[in-house]
N, C-alpha and C positions, 0 to 999 in steps of 0.2 A: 504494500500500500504506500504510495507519495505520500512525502512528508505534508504535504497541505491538504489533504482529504483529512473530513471529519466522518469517522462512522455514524449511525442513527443510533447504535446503542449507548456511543459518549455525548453524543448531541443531547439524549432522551434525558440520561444521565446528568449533566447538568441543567437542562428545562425543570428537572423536578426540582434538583435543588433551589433554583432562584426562584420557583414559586412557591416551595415550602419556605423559604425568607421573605416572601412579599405579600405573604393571608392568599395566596393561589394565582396572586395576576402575575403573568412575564409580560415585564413594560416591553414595547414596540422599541425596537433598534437597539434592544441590551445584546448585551453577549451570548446569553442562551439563545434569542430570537434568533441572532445572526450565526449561531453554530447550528442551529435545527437548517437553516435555510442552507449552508453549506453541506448539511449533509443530507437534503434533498437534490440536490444538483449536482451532486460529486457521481459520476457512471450514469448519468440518465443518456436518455435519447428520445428524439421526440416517437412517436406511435408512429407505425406503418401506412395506418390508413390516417393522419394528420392534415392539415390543411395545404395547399399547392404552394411552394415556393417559389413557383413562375410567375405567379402573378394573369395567366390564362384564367380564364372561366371551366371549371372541369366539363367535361361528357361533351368532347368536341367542338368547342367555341359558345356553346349553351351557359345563358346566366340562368340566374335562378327564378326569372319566370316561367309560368306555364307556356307554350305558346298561342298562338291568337286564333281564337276560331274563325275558320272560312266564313 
């Protein structure tokens, strides 16, 4: 594992702690916040069927209307 990946079980691991020192809230932008966040993103990939990177209309130049009846 690279030295800058966070596992989810150390992330998990300090979220508890800072919310059992805060009555249960982890303030936004703390450092548990920001280790859970890194160690959602550390080995992701987006999904297979995910949205189009081309920037095209999917299903052949087709937007997302029906088309027009005759």
């Amino acid at each position: 594992m690279p030295k800058n990946s966070m596992s989810k079980a150390a992330a998990a691991r300090i979220q508890s702690a800072t919310a059992k020192a805060n009555g249960g809230a982890v303030p936004k932008g703390s450092f548990a916040a920001r280790a859970q966040s890194a160690a959602s993103q550390s080995g992701s990939t987006p999904p297979s069927n995910g949205p189009s990177k081309t920037g095209n209309p999917s299903g052949g130049g087709r937007g997302n209307n029906p088309p027009k009846s005759k």
